[in-house]
C-alpha positions in Angstrom: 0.0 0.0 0.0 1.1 3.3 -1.1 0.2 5.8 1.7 0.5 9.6 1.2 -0.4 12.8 3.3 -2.8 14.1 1.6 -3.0 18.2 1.8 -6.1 20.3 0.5 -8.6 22.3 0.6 -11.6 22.2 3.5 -13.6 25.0 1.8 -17.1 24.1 0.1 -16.3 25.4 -2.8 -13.4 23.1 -3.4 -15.0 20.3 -2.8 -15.3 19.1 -7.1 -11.6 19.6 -6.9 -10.9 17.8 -3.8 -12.7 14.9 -5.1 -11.3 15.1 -8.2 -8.0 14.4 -7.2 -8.9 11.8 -4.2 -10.7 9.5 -7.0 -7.3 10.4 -9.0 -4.9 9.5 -6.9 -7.0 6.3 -5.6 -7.3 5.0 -9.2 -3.5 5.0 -9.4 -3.3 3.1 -6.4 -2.3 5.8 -3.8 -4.3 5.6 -0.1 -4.9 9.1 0.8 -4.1 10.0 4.8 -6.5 12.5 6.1 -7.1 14.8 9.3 -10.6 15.4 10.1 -11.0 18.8 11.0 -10.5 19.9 14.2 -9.3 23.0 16.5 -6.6 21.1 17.8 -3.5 21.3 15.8 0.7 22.0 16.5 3.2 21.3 14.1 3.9 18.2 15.8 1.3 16.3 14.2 2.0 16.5 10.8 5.4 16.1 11.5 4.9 12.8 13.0 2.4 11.8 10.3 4.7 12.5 7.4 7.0 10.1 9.1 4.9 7.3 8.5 3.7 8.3 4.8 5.2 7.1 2.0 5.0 11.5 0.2 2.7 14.0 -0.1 0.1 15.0 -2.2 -1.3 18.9 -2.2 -3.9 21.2 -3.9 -3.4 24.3 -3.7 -6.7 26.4 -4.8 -7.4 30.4 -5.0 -9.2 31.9 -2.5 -10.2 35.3 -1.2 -6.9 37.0 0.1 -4.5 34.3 -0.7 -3.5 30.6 -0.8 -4.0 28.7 2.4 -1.3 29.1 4.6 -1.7 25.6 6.8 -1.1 24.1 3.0 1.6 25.8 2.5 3.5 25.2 5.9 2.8 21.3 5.4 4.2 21.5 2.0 7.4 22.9 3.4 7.5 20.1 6.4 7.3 17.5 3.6 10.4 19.5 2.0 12.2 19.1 4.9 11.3 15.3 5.9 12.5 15.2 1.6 9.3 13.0 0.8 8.7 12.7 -2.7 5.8 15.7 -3.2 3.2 16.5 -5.7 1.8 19.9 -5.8 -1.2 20.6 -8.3 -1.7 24.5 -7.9 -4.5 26.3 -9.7 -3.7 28.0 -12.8 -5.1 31.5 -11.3 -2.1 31.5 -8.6 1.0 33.4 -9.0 3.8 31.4 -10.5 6.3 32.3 -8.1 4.2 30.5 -5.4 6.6 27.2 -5.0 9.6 26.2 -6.0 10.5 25.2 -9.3 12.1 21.7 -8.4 9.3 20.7 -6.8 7.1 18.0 -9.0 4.1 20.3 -9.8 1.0 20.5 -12.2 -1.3 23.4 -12.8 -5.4 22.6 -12.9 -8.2 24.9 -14.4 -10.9 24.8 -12.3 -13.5 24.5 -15.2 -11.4 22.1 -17.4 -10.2 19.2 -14.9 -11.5 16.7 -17.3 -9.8 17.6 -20.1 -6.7 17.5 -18.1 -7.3 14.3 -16.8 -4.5 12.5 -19.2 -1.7 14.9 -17.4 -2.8 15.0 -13.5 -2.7 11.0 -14.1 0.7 11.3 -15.6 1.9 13.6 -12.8 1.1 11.0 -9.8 2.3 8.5 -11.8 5.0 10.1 -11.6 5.2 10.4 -7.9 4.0 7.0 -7.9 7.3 6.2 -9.7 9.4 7.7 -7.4 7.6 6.4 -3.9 7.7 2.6 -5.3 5.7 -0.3 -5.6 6.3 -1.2 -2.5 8.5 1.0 0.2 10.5 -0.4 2.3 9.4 0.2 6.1 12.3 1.9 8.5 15.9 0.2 8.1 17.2 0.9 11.3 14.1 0.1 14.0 14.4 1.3 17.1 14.1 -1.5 19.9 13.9 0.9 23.0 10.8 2.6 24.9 9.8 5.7 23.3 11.8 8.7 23.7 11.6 12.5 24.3 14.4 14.7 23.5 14.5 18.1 26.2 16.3 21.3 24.8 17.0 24.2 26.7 14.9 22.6 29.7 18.2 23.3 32.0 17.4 26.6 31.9 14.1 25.8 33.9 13.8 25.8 37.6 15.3 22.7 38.9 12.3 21.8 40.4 10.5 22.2 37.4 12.9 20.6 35.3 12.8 17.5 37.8 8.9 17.1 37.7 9.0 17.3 33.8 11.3 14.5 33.3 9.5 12.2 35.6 5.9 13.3 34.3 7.3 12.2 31.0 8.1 9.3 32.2 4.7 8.7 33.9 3.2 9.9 29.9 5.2 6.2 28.6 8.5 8.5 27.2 12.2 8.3 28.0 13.3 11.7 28.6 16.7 12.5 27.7 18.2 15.9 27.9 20.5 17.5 25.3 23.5 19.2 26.8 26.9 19.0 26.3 30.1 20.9 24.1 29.2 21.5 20.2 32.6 19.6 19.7 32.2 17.2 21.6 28.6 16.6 20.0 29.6 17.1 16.8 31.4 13.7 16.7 29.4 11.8 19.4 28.0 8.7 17.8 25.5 8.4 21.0 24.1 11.8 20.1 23.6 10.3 16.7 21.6 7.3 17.8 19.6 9.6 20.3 18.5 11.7 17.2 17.8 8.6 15.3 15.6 7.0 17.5 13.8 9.7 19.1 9.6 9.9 18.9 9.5 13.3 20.1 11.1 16.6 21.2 10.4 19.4 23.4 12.2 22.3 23.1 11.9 26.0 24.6 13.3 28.7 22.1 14.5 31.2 24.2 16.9 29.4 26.4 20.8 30.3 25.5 22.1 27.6 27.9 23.7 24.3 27.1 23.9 25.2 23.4 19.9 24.9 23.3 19.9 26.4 20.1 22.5 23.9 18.5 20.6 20.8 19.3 17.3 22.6 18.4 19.0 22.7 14.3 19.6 19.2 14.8 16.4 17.9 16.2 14.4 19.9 13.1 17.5 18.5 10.7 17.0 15.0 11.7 13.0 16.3 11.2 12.1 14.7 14.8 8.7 16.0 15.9 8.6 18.7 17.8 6.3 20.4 20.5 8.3 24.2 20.5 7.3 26.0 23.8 8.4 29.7 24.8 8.7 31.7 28.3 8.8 35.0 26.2 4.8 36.7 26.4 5.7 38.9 24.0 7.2 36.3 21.4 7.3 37.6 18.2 5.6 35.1 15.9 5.8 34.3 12.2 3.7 36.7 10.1 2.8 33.7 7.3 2.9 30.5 9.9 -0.5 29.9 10.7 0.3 30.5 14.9 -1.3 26.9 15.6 2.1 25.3 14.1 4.4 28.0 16.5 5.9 28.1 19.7 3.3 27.8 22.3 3.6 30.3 25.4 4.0 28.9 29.0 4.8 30.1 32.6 8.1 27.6 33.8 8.0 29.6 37.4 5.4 26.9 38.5 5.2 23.2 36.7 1.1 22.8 37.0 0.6 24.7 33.9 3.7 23.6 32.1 2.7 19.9 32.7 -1.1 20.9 31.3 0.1 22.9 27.8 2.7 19.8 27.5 -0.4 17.4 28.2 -2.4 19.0 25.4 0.5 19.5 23.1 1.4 15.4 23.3 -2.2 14.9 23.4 -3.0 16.3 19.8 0.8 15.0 18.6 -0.5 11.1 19.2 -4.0 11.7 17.6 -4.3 9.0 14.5 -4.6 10.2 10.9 -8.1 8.7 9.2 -6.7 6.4 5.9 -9.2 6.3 3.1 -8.8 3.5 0.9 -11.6 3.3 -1.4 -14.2 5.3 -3.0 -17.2 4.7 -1.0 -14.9 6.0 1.8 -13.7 8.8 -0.2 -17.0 10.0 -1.1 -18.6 9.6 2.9 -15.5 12.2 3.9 -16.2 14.0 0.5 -19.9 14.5 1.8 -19.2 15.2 5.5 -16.6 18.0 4.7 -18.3 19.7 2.1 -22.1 19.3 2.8 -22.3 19.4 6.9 -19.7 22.5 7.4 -21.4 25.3 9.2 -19.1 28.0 7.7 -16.6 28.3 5.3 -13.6 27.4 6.1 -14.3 26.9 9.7 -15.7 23.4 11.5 -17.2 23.4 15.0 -17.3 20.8 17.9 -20.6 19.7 16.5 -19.0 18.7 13.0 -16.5 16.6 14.6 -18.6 14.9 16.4 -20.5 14.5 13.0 -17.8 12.3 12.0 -17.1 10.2 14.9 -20.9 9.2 14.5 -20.6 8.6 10.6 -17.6 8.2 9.6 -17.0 4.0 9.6 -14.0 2.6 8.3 -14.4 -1.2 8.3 -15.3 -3.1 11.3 -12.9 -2.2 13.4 -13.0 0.6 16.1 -10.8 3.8 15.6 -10.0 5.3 18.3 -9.5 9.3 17.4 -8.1 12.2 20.2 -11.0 13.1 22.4 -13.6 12.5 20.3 -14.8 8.8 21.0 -14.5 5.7 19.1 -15.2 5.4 15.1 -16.5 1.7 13.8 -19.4 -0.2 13.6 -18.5 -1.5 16.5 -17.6 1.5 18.7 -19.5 1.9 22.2 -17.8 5.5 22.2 -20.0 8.4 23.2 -19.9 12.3 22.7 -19.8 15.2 24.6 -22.7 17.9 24.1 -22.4 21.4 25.2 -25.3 21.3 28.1 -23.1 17.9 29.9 -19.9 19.7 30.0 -21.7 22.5 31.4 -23.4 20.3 34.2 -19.6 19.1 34.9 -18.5 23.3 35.1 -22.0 24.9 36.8 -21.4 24.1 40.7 -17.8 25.6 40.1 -18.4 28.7 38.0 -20.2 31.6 38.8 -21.2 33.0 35.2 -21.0 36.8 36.1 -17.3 35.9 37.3 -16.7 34.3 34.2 -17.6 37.3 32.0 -15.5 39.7 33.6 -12.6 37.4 33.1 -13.7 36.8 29.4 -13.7 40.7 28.8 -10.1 40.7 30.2 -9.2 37.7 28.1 -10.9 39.6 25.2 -8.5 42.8 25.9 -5.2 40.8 25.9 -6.1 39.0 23.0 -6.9 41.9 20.7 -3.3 43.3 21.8 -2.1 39.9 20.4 -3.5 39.1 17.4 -1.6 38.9 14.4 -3.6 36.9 12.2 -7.3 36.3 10.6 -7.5 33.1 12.7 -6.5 35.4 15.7 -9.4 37.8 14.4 -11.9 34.9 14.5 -10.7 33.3 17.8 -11.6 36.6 19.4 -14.8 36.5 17.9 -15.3 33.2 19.9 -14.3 34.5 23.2 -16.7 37.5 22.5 -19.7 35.1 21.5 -19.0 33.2 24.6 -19.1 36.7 27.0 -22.3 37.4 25.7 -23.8 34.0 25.8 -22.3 34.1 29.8 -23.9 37.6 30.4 -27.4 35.7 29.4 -27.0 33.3 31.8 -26.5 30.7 29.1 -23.8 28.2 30.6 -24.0 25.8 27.8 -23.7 28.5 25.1 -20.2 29.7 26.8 -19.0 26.0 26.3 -20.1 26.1 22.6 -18.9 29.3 21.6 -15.4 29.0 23.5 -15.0 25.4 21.3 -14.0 27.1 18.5 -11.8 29.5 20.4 -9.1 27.2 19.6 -5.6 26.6 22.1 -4.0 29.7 21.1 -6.7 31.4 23.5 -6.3 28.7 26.1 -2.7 29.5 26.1 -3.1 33.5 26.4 -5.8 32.6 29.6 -3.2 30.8 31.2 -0.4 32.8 30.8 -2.8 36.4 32.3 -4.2 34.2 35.0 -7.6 34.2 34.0 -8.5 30.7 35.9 -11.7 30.6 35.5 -12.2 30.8 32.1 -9.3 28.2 32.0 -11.3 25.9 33.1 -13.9 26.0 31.1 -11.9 26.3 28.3 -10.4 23.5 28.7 -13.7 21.5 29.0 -14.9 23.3 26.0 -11.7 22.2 24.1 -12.0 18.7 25.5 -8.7 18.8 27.0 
């Protein structure tokens, strides 16, 4: 089986091109490795998941103010995991948009039939390149699982103590990266380390223990990595999508570091959904495209649309905090008026919109993106919703707030919307 990440589009008025290419690229034998929407993404993720695929395949299509920009960063993790890549970019978009040695094929829209003959020799041609049949990893690793620690000497050495053994207690090795750049340069054991390695976790702004050497060689040896910063005022890539950056965290106590690290892990170990045949294809095909509240955005209640119709075999599936998919599964869902019922006899609603217009203020001082834009719109929605009395519209509204405003609550104190966030976030 020929498994690729497959990279497009969620917007409705993709979908014919989206389809397109999924019947495309099944026909020629390619299993197509999709994430179900959610609000829960770090860079992480797809770096683990492009790991395990044998390349990539990506549409890029034109849309109001610009190409997406989560499309874009996963095209340049597959460029640095060097996976063979496919890139079929609409012929509207600017032609300095990607590299020219990457494999790439322009589409029209309105003529995808026509074209048919050369999109089929393009992922044959990728096809040609992954192999019939890949070989799986030459070089095994034997060990428990492992976590690589930069810069965490830098923390508190009580901090730095309860991190290692929480780890430990999460089913990872930790092993910290320290040492002379000489010495490293030329250590075989530092080798194997960054062969064999699952995971990293690494805070940015530490200048101790060469942090910053081992972080180049953890994202040259393309390990997946959780990035983490003590720095409130971080400066953030403008064309990153901030899901895929540095997450900010307080090291002066480890309670919150050890909850941002448990959500960050969390959504790194979350299972891809593989589709490998059409009537599969087309179910996704119909859940992303018909059931979608908005445009380009997919609330709690369309994810839990696909844990309850989205079947893949017999088998049970277990994905993130959702519940189970299968025929089989016994998994249930949250609703917005249970988590509520879990939150009421701890949260006093007039409390909680004081600390949601203070949340609100910070957040606006923050926001460097469209996504940030909308994420406020959230937290607004849910203030309102909390000045009405309405305890199980805060918890619906703050689900599509997203972790970048459950990082921003934590790191201003806000505690009690926190909380709730994290309920609403099913963290």
């Amino acid at each position: 089986m020929n498994l690729v990440y497959y990279a497009h589009s969620y917007r409705k008025p993709d979908a014919p091109v989206v389809e397109f290419f999924s019947e495309l690229m099944r026909s020629e034998g390619l299993t197509a490795s999709l994430d179900p929407p959610s609000d829960r993404l770090n860079s992480a993720k797809p770096e683990r998941h492009l790991r395990s695929t044998d390349g990539m395949v990506a549409v890029l299509t034109a849309r109001e103010g610009g190409v997406s920009q989560y499309i874009l960063y996963e095209i340049s993790l597959c460029l640095r995991a060097k996976k063979p890549l496919l890139v079929f970019a609409e012929d509207t978009l600017p032609s300095e948009l990607l590299s020219p040695r990457v494999l790439q094929r322009r589409f029209s829209r309105k003529g995808l039939l026509r074209q048919v003959r050369d999109h089929r020799h393009a992922i044959r041609t990728l096809r040609s390149y992954i192999g019939d049949d890949p070989p799986p990893a030459y070089q095994p690793s034997t060990e428990r699982r492992k976590c690589l620690l930069g810069g965490s000497l830098e923390l508190p050495p009580q901090v730095s103590d309860r991190l290692t053994s929480h780890l430990t207690d999460c089913g990872y090795a930790p092993e910290i990266l320290s040492g002379p750049i000489v010495d490293c340069l030329y250590d075989p054991a530092l080798q194997e380390r960054l062969n064999s390695s699952d995971l990293a976790i690494a805070f940015l702004d530490s200048n101790q223990e060469r942090a910053q050497f081992f972080l180049g060689a953890v994202r040259a040896s393309f390990i997946p990595t959780i990035l983490l910063t003590r720095n409130s005022g971080f400066a953030f890539h403008s064309h990153v999508p901030r899901e895929y950056q540095a997450r900010v965290v307080d090291t002066s106590e480890f309670e919150g570091l050890r909850s941002m690290i448990d959500s960050e892990i969390a959504i790194f170990e979350e299972e891809y959904v593989d589709l490998e045949n059409q009537e599969q294809v087309t179910r996704y095909a119909e859940l992303l495209f018909t059931e979608g509240a908005r445009v380009g955005q997919y609330t709690q209640g369309l994810r839990n649309l696909f844990v309850q119709e989205l079947h893949m075999g017999d088998q049970n599936i277990n994905y993130g905090q959702a519940g189970s998919i299968g025929r089989e599964s016994t998994g249930t869902l949250n609703n917005y008026a249970q988590a509520w019922d879990q939150l009421k006899s701890t949260t006093d609603l007039s409390a909680l919109s004081s600390e949601l217009s203070q949340l609100r203020a910070t957040l606006r001082q923050r926001a460097q993106s469209l996504e940030d834009d909308k994420a406020i719109v959230a937290v607004a929605e849910a203030e309102a919703q909390a000045k009405q009395g309405n305890g199980p519209g805060v918890v619906e509204k703050l689900a599509a707030a997203g972790t970048w405003v459950l990082g921003v609550a934590k790191d201003i104190g806000v505690g009690l919307v926190t909380e709730v966030l994290k309920k609403s976030l099913g963290l």
